[in-house]
ZAMARGU-4260 file (C-alpha; in steps of 0.2 Angstrom, whole numbers, plus 5000, padded with zeros to 4 digits):
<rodrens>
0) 5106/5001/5162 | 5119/4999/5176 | 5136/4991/5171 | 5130/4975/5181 | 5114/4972/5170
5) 5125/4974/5155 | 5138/4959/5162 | 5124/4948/5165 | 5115/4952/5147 | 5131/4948/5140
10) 5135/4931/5150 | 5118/4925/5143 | 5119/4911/5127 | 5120/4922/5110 | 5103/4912/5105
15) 5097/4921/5122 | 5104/4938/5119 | 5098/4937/5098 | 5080/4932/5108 | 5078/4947/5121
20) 5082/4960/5106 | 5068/4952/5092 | 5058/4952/5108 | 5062/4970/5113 | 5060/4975/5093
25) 5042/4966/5093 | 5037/4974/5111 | 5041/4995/5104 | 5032/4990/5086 | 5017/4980/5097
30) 5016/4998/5107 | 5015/5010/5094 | 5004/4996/5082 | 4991/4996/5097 | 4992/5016/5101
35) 4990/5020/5083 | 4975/5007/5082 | 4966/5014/5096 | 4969/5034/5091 | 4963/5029/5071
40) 4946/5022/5079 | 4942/5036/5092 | 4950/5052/5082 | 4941/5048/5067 | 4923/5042/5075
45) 4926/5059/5087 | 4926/5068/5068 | 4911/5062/5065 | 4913/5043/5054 | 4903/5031/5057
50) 4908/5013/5061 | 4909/5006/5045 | 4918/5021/5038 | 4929/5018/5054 | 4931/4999/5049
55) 4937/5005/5028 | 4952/5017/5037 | 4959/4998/5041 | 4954/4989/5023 | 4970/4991/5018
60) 4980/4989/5033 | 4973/4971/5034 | 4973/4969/5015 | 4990/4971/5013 | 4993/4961/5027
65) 4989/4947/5018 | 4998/4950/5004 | 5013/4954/5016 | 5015/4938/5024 | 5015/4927/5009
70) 5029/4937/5001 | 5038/4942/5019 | 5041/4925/5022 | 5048/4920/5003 | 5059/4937/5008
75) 5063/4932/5026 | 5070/4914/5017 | 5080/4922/5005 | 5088/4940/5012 | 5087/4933/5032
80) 5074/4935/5047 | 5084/4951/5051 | 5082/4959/5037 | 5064/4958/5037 | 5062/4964/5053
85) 5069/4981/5050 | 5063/4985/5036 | 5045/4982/5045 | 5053/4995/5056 | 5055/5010/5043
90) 5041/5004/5035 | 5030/5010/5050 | 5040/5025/5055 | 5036/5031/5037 | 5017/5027/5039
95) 5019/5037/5055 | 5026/5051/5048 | 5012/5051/5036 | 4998/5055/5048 | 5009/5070/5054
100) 5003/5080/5038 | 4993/5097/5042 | 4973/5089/5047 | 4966/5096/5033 | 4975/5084/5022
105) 4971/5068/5031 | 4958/5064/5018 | 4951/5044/5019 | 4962/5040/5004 | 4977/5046/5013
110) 4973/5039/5029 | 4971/5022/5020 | 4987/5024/5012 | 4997/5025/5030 | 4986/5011/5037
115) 4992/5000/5021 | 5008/5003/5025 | 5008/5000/5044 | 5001/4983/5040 | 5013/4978/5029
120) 5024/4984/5043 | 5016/4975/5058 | 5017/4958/5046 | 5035/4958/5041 | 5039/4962/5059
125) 5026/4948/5068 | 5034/4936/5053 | 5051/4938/5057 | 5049/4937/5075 | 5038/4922/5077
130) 5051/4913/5063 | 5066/4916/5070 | 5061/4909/5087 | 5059/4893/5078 | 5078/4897/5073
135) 5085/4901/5090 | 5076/4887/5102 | 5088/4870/5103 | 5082/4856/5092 | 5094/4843/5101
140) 5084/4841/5116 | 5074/4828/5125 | 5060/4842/5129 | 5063/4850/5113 | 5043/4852/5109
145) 5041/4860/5125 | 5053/4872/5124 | 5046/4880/5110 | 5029/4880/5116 | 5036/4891/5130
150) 5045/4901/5118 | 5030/4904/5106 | 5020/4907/5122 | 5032/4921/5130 | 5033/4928/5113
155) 5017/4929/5107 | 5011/4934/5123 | 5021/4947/5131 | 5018/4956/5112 | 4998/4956/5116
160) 5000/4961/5136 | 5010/4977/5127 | 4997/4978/5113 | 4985/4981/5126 | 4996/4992/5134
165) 4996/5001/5117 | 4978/5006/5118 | 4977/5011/5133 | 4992/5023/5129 | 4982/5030/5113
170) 4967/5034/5120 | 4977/5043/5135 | 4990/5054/5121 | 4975/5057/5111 | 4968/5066/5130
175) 4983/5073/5132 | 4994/5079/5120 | 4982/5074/5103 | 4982/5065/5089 | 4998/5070/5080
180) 5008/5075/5096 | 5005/5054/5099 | 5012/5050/5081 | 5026/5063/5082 | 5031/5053/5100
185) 5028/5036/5093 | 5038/5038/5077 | 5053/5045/5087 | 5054/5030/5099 | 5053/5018/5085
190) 5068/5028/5075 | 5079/5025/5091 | 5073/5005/5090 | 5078/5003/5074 | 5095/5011/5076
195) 5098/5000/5089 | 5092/4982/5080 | 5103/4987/5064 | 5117/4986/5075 | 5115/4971/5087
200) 5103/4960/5078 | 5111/4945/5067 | 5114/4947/5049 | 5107/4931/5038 | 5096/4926/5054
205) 5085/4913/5045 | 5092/4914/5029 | 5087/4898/5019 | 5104/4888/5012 | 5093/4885/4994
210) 5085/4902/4986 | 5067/4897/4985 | 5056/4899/4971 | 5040/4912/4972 | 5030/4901/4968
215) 5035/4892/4983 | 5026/4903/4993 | 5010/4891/4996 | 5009/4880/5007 | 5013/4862/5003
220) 5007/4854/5019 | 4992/4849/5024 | 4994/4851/5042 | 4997/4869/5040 | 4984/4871/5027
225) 4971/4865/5039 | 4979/4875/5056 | 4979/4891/5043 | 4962/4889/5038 | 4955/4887/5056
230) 4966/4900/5063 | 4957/4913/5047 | 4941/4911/5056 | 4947/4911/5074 | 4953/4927/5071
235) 4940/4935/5062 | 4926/4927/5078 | 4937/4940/5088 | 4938/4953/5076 | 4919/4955/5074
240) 4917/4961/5089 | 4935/4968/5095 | 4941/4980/5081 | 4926/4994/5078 | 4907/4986/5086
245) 4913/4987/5102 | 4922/5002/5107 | 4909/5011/5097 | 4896/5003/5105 | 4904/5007/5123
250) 4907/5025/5117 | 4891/5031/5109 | 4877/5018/5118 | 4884/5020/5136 | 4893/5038/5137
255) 4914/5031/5139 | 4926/5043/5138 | 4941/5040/5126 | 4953/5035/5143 | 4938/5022/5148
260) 4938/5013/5131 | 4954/5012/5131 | 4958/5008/5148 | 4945/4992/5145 | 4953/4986/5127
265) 4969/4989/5136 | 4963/4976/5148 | 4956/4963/5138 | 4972/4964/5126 | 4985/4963/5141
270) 4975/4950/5150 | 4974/4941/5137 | 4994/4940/5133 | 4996/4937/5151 | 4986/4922/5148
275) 4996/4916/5133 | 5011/4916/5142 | 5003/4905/5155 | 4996/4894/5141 | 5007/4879/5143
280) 5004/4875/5160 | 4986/4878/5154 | 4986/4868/5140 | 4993/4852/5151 | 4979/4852/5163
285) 4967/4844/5149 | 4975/4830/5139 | 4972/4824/5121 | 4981/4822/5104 | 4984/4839/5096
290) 4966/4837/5084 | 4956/4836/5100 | 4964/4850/5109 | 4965/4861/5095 | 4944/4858/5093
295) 4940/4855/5109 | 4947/4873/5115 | 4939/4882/5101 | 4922/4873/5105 | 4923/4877/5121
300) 4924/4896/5114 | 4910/4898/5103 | 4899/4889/5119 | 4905/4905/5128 | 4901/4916/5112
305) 4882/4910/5111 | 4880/4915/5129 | 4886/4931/5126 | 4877/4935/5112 | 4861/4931/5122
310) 4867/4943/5135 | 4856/4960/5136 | 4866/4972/5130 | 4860/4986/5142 | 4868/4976/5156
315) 4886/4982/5150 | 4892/4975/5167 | 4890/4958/5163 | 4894/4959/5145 | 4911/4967/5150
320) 4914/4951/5160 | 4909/4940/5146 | 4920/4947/5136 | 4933/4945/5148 | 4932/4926/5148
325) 4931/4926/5131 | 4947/4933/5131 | 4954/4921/5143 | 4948/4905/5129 | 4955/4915/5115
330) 4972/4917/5123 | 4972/4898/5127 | 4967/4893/5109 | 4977/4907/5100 | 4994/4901/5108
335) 4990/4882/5106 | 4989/4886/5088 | 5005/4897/5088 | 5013/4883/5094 | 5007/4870/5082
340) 5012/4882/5068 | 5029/4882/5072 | 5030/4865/5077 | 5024/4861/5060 | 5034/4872/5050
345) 5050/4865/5042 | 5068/4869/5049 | 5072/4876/5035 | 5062/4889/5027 | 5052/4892/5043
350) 5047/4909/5038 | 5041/4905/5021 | 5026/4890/5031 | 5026/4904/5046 | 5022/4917/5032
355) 5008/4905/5024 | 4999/4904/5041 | 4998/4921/5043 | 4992/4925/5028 | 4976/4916/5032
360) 4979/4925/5051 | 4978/4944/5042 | 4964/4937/5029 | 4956/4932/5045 | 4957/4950/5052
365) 4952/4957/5037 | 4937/4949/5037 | 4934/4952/5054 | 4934/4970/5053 | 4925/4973/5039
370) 4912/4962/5046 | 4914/4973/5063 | 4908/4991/5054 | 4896/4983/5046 | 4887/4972/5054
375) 4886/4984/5070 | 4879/4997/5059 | 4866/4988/5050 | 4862/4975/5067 | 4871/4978/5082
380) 4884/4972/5094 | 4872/4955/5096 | 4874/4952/5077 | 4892/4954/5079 | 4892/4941/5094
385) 4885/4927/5084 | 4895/4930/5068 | 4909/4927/5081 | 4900/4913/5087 | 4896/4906/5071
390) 4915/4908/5067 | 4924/4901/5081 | 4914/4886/5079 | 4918/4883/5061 | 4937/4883/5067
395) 4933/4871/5080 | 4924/4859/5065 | 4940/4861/5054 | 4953/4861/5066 | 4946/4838/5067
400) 4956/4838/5050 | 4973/4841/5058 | 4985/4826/5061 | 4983/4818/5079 | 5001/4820/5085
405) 5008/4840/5087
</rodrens>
């Protein structure tokens, strides 16, 4: 970085500067969270599991999910946002290092055991970042609203366009340098990251002024009760398809190579966080209170999952470009709803109503995945198109419960 770009960093607001890190620390983890999703499914599948054998390796890291971001946030209130963070950042180098043991020791059990703790990794490190923007983002002005709904949207999808980018770079290091040459590289970047966020990043960002109670930790509102429960099955109508039916599908049914698979998840995941970032300007182009929007873009998304899943499957052209769009409706609805969550949480003790929400977001993939391994073994990628249909559509139905007014 030349002296000038260091000048002009350090001219920028502190709320700017403290943004650009928790973003940079979200982008390395987002890289290495997609790369090591992406190696889990092919390396294994390539030893010889099956899908839904494929699908339990990530029981735990979604499980533990769910568990993480009820008590990350109750953590995030009472030690600070940046506290969190980091320790989601050793957390995953650990589960890293873990996958480096000789391959005769990386038994299922094992494997599950490093998954687990990258998923309590991944949530305390989406938790504190998607809290503390909610912390930074001015409050005292007119367009207030709007302002975060960029935020949330650069946020949120920047983090997916480098996800995508993630699986792309897993399926090209487990080509070229193989599966624990790929850990060793990852685990080494992210020790570098967190060196440099336990220097620069804020102490006590976050921080709630009153320790809360655990049992705090549920939700009180029924705003973000209702936004959580249509968010669970938003996510698991991707999930269904996404996380093990499809690049097993593409792999074994239609002959990809590792680089192919990956280059087209890479895709999907990239294009899709393009489109988040995008999803303001969107979003205004079709007007309505923030029930009808909320419904209205997740009907529109299970219209487009029907079609697909009447799509013949030996025309992997067109199911490609399905799937595509599907993205392109996902992105819309996904950052509409990260908007809304933060919008709705409280000021103080943002990270504790954030947590909440993605507990039902991790439950959600959870679901999702084990639905993905299973229903593709015992039906098909069709079957999985319909339970996404059938899902997305029940968060549209829900999603008429919210309060009018975002």
């Amino acid at each position: 970085m030349n002296e000038s770009m260091v000048t002009r960093i350090k001219a920028l607001p502190f709320e700017v500067r403290q943004y650009l890190l928790i973003t940079g620390n979200y982008w390395a983890f987002t890289l290495t969270d997609g790369a090591l999703r992406m190696l889990v499914v092919l390396h294994f599948h390539q030893l010889g599991y099956s899908a839904l054998e494929v699908a339990m390796l990530f029981l735990f890291y979604e499980a533990f999910g769910v568990v993480t971001n009820l008590v990350g946030g109750w953590l995030g209130a009472r030690l600070g946002l940046n506290r969190t963070m980091n320790v989601g950042l050793g957390i995953q180098i650990v589960a890293l290092s873990m996958l480096l043991v000789p391959a005769s020791m990386l038994t299922v059990a094992w494997v599950m055991a490093a998954q687990a703790l990258s998923g309590i990794a991944k949530d305390l490190n989406k938790m504190s970042a998607k809290s503390a923007v909610k912390v930074l983002v001015p409050t005292d002005s007119a367009n207030a609203s709007s302002a975060l709904y960029r935020w949330v949207a650069m946020l949120t999808g920047s983090k997916n366009a480098l996800k995508g980018l993630g699986f792309f770079v897993g399926g090209a290091l487990l080509t070229l340098i193989g599966f624990q040459g790929a850990v060793l590289a990852m685990a080494v970047m992210l020790v570098g990251v967190l060196a440099l966020s336990l220097w620069r990043l804020k102490a006590d960002l976050g921080r709630q002024k009153r320790k809360p109670k655990f049992t705090e930790i549920f939700s009180k509102s029924r705003a973000i009760n209702v936004l959580s429960a249509a968010r669970l099955c938003l996510f698991a109508s991707r999930d269904v398809w996404f996380v093990v039916a499809l690049p097993v599908f593409l792999y074994d049914q239609h002959g990809w190579s590792h680089w192919t698979v990956g280059g087209l998840l890479a895709i999907w995941v990239s294009g899709y966080g393009g489109v988040q970032t995008q999803a303001p300007k969107l979003s205004r182009l079709i007007r309505g209170d923030a029930r009808w929007l909320t419904s209205g873009w997740a009907a529109t998304l299970a219209a487009l999952a029907i079609v697909l899943a009447l799509l013949p499957l030996a025309e992997v052209g067109w199911l490609v470009v399905g799937l595509l769009a599907f993205g392109v409706l996902f992105a819309i609805n996904s950052s509409w709803h990260s908007y809304l969550i933060v919008h709705y949480a409280r000021a103080d003790g943002v990270s504790m109503d954030v947590g909440f929400y993605y507990m039902a977001n991790a439950l959600g993939r959870l679901i999702g995945t084990l639905l993905s391994g299973w229903l593709y073994m015992a039906y098909g990628l069709s079957a999985c198109l319909w339970m996404a249909a059938a899902l997305v559509a029940s968060s549209a139905l829900m999603a008429l419960a919210l309060p009018q007014e975002a």
